[in-house]
DRENTORKOL-3810 file (N, C-alpha, C; in nm, 4 decimals):
REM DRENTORKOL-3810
@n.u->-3.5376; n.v->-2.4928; n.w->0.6886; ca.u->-3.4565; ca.v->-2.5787; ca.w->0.6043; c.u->-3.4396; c.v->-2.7177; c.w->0.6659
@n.u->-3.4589; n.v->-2.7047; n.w->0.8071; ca.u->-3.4458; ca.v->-2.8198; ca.w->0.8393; c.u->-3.5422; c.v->-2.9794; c.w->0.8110
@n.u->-3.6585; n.v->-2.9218; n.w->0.8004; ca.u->-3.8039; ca.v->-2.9975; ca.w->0.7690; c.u->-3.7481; c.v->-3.0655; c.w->0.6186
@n.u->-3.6847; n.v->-2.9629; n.w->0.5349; ca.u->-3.6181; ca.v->-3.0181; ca.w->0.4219; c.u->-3.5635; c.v->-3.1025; c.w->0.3852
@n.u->-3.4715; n.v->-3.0959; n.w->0.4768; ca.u->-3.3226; ca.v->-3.1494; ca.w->0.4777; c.u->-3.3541; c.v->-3.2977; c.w->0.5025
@n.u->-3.3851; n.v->-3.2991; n.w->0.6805; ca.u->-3.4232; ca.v->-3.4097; ca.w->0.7122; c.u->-3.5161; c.v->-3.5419; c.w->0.6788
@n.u->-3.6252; n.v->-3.4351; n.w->0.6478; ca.u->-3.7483; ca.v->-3.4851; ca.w->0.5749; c.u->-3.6955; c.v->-3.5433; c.w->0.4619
@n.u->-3.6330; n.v->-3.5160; n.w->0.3671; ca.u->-3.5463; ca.v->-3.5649; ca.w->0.2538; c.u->-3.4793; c.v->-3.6773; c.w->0.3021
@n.u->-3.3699; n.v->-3.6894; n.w->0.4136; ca.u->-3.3001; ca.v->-3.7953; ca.w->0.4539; c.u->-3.3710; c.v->-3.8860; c.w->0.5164
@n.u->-3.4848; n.v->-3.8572; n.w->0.5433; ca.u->-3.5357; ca.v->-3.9666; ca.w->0.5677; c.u->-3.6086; c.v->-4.0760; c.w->0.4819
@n.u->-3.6606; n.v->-3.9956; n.w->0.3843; ca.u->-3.7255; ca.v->-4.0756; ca.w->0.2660; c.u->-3.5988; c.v->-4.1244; c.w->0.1967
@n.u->-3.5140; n.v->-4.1038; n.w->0.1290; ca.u->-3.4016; ca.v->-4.1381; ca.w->0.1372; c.u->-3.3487; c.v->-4.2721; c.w->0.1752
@n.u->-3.3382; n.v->-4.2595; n.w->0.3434; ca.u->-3.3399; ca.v->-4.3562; ca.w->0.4058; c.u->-3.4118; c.v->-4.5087; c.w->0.3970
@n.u->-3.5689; n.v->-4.4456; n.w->0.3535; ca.u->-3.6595; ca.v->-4.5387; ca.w->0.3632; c.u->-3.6660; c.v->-4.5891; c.w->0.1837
@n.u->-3.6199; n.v->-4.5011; n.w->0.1539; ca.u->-3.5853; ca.v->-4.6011; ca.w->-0.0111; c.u->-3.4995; c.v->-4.6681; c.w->-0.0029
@n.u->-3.3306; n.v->-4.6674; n.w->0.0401; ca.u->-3.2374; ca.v->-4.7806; ca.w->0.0940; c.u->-3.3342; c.v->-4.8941; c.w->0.1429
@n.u->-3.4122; n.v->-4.8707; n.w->0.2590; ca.u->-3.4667; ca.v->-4.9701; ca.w->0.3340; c.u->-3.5219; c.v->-5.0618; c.w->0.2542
@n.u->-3.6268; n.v->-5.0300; n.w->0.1577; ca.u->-3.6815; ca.v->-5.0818; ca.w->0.0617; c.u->-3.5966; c.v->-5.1642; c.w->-0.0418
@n.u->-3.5269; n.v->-5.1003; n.w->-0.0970; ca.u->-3.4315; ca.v->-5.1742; ca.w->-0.1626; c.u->-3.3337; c.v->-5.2815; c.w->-0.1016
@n.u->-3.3359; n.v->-5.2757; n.w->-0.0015; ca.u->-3.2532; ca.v->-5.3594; ca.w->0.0474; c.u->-3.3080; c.v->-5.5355; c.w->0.1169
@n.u->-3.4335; n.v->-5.4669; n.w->0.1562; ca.u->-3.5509; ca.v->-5.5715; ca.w->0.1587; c.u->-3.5525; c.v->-5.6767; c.w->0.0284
@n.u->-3.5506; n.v->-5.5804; n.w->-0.0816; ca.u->-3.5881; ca.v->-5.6742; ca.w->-0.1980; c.u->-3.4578; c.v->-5.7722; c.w->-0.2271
@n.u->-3.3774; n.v->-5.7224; n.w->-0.1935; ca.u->-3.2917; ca.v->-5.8069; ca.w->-0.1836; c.u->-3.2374; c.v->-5.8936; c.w->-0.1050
@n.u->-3.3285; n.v->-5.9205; n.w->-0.0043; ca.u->-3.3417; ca.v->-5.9985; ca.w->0.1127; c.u->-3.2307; c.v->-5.9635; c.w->0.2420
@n.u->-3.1617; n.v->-5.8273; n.w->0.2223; ca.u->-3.0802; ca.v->-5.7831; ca.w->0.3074; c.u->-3.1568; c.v->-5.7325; c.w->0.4353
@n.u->-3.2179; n.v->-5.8056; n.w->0.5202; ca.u->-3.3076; ca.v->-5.7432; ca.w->0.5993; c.u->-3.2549; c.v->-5.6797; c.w->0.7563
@n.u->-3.1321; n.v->-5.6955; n.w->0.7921; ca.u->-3.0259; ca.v->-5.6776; ca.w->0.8688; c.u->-3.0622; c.v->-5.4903; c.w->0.8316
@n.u->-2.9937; n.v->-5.4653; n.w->0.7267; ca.u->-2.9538; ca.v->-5.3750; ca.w->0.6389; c.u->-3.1129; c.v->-5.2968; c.w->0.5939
@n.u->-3.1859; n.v->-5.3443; n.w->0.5662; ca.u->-3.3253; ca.v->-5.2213; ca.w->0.5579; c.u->-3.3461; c.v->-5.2034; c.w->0.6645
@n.u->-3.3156; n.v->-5.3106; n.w->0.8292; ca.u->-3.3919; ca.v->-5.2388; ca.w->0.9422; c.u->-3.3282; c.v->-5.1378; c.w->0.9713
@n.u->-3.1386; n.v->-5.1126; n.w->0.9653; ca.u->-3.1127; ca.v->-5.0077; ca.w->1.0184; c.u->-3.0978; c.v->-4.8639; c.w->0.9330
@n.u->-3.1503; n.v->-4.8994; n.w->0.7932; ca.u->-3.1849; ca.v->-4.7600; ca.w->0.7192; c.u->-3.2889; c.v->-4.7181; c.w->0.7627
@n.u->-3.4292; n.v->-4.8049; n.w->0.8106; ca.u->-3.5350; ca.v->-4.7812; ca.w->0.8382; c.u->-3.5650; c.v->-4.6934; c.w->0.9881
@n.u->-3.4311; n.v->-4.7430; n.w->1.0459; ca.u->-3.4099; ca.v->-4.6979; ca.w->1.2090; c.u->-3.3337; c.v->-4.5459; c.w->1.1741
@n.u->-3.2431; n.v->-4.5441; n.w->1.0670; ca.u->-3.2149; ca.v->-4.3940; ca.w->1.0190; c.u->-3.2898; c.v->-4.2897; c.w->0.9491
@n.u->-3.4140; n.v->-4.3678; n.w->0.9091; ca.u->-3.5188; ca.v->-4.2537; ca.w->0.8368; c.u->-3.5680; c.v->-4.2038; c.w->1.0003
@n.u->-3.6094; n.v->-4.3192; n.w->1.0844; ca.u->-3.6960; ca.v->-4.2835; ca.w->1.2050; c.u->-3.6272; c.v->-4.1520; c.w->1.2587
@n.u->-3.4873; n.v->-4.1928; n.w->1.3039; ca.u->-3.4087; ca.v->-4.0439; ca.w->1.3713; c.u->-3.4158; c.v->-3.9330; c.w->1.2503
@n.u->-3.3794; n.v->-3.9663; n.w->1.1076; ca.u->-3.4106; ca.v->-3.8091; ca.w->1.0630; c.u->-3.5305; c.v->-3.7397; c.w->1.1130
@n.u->-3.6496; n.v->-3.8201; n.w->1.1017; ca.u->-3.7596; ca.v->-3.7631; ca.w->1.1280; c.u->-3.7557; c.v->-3.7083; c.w->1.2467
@n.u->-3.7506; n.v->-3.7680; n.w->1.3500; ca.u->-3.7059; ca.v->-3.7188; ca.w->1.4957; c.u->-3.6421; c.v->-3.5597; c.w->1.4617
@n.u->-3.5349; n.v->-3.5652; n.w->1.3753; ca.u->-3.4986; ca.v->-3.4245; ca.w->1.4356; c.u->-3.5814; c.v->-3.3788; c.w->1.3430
@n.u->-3.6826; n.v->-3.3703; n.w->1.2194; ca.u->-3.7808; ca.v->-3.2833; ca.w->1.1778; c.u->-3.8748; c.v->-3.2872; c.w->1.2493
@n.u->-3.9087; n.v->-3.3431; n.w->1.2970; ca.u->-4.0059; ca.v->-3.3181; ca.w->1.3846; c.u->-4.0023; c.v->-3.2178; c.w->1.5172
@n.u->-3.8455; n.v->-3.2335; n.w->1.5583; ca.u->-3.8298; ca.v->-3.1366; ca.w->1.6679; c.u->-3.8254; c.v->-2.9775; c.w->1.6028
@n.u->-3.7672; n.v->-2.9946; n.w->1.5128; ca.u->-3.7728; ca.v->-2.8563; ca.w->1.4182; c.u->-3.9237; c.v->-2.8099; c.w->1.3688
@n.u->-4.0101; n.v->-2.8832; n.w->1.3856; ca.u->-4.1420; ca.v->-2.8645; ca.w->1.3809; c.u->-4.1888; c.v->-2.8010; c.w->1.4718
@n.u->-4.1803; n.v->-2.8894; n.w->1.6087; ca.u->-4.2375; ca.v->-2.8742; ca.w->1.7202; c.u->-4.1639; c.v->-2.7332; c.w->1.7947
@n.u->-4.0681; n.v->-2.6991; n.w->1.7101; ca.u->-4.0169; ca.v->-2.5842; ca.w->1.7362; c.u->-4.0547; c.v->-2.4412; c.w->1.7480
@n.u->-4.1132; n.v->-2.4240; n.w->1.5961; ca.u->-4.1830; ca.v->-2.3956; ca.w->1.4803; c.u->-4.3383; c.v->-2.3789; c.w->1.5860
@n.u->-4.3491; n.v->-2.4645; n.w->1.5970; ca.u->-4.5059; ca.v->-2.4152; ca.w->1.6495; c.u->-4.5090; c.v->-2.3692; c.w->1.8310
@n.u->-4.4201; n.v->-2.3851; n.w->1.8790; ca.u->-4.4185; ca.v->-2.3559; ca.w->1.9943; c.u->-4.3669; c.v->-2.2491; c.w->2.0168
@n.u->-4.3093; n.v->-2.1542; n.w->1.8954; ca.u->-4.2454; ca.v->-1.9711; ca.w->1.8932; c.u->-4.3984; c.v->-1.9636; c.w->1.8656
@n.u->-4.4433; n.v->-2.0103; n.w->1.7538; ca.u->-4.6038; ca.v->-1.9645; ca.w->1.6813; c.u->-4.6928; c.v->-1.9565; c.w->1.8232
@n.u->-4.7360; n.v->-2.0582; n.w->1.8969; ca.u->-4.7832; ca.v->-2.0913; ca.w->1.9852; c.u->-4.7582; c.v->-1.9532; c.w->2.1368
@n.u->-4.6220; n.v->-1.9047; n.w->2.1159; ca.u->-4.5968; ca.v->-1.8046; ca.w->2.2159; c.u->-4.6261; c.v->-1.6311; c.w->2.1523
@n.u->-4.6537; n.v->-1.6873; n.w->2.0007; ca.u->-4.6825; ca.v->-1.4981; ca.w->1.9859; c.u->-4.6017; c.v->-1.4721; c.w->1.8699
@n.u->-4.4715; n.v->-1.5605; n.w->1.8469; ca.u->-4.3540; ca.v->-1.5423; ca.w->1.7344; c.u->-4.4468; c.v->-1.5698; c.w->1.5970
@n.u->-4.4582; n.v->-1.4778; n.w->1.5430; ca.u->-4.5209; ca.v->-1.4973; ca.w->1.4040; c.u->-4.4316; c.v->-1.5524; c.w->1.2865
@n.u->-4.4313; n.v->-1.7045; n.w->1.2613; ca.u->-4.3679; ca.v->-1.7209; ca.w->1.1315; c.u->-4.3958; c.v->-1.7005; c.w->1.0140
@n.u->-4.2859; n.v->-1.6510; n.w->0.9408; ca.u->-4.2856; ca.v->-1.5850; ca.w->0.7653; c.u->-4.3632; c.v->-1.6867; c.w->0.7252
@n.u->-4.4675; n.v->-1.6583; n.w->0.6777; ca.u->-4.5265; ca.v->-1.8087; ca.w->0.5917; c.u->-4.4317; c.v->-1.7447; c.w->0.4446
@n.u->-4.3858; n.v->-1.8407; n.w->0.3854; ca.u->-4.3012; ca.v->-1.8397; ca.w->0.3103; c.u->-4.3070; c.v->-2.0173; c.w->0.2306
@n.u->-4.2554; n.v->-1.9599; n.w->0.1221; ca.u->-4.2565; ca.v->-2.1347; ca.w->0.0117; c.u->-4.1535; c.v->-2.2404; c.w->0.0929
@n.u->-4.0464; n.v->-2.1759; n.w->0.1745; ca.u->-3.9124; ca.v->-2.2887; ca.w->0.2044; c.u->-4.0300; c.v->-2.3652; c.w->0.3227
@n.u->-4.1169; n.v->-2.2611; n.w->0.4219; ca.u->-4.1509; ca.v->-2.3205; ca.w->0.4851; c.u->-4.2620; c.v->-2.3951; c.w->0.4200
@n.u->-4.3459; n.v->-2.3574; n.w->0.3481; ca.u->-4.4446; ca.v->-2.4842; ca.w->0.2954; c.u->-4.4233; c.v->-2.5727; c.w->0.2329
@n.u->-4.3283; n.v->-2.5741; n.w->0.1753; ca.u->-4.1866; ca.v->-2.6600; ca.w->0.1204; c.u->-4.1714; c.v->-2.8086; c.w->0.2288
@n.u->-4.0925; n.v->-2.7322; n.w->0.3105; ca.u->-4.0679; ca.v->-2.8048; ca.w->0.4167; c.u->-4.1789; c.v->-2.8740; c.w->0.5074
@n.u->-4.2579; n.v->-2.8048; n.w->0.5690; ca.u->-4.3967; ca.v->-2.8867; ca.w->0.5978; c.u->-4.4396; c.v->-3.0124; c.w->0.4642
@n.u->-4.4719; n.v->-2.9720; n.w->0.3618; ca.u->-4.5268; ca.v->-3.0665; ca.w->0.2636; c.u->-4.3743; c.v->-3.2055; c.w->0.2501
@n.u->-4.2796; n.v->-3.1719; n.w->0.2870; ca.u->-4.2050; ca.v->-3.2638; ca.w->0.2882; c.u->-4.1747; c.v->-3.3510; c.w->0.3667
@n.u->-4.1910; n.v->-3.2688; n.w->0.5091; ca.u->-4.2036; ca.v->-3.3813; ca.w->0.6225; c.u->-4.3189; c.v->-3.4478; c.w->0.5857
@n.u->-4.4245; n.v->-3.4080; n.w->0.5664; ca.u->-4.5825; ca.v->-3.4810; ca.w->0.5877; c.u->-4.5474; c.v->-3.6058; c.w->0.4687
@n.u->-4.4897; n.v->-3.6018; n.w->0.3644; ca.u->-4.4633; ca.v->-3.6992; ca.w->0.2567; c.u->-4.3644; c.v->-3.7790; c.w->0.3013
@n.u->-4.2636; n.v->-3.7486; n.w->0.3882; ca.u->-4.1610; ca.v->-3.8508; ca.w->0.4166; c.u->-4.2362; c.v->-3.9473; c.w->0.5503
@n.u->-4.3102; n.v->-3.8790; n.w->0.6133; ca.u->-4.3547; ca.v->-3.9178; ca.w->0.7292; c.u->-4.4393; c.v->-4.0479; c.w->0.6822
@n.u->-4.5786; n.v->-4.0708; n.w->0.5648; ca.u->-4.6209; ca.v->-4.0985; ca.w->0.5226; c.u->-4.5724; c.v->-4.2172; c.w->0.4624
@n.u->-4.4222; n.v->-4.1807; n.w->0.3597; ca.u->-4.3401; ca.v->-4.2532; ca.w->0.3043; c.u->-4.2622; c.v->-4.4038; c.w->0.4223
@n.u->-4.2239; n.v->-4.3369; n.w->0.5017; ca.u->-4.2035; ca.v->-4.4097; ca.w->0.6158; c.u->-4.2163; c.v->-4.5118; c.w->0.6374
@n.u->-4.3988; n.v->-4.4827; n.w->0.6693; ca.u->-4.4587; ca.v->-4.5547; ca.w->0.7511; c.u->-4.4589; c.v->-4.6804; c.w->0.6201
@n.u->-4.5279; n.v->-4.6688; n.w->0.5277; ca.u->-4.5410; ca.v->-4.7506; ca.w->0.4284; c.u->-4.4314; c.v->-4.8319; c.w->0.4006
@n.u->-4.2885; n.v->-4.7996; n.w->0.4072; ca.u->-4.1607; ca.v->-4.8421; ca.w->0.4025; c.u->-4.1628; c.v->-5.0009; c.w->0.4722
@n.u->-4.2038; n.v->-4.9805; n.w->0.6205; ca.u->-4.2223; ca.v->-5.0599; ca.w->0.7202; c.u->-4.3037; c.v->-5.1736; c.w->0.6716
@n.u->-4.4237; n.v->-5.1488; n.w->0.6039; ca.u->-4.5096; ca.v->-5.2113; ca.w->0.5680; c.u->-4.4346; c.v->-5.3096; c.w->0.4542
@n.u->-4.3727; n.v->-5.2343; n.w->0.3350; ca.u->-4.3302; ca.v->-5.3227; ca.w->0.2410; c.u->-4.2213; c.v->-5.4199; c.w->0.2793
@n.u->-4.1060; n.v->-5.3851; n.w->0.3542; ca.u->-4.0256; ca.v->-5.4413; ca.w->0.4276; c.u->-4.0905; c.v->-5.5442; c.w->0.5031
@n.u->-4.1929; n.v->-5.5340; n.w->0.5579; ca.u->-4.2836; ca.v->-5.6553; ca.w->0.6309; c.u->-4.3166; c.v->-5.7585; c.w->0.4916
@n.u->-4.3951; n.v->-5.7194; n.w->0.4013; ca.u->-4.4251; ca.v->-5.7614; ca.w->0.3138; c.u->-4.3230; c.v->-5.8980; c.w->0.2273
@n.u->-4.1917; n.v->-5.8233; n.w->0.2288; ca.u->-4.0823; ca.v->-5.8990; ca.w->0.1975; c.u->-4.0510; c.v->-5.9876; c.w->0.2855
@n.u->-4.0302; n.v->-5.9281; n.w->0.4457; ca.u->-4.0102; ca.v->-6.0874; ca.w->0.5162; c.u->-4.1076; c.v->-6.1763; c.w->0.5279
@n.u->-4.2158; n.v->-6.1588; n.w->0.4748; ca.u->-4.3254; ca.v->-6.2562; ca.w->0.5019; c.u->-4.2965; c.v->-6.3575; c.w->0.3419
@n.u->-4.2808; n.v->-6.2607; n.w->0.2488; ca.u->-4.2771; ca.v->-6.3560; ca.w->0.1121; c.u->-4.1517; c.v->-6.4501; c.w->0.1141
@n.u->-4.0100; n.v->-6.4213; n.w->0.2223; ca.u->-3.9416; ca.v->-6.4826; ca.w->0.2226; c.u->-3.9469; c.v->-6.5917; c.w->0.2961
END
């Protein structure tokens, strides 16, 4: 649930960021943009979690929450990065 959760708050995050860019609040998208980064951080540790029981022998349920959750980090992660980009985009047009 956590890959979920976070993964969610971070895209989230990185839509504030965006929006806030367009409105030339750029103070204000860097530190939504700095709050998508830490959600991810802790999905990612919940990842790296995840594969390091897998990695010792712990067999995880493959299950929908978890492919769920994988497909959500990988989209927020993605989302992110691009975030950065448009936010660049805006301080340059300004």
């Amino acid at each position: 649930m956590q890959l979920i959760m976070y993964g969610g708050e971070a895209k989230s995050n990185a839509m504030e960021a965006i929006q806030a860019a367009k409105k030339q609040l750029f103070e204000v998208a860097d530190v939504k943009l700095q709050a998508a980064h830490a959600a991810l951080l802790v999905a990612h540790h919940s990842q790296t979690e995840l594969l390091s029981k897998e990695a010792q022998g712990e067999k995880n349920e493959l299950n929908l929450f978890l492919i769920h959750g994988q497909d959500h980090l990988m989209t927020s992660i993605a989302f992110v990065d691009l975030t950065k980009e448009i936010i660049d985009l805006y301080k340059q047009l300004n």
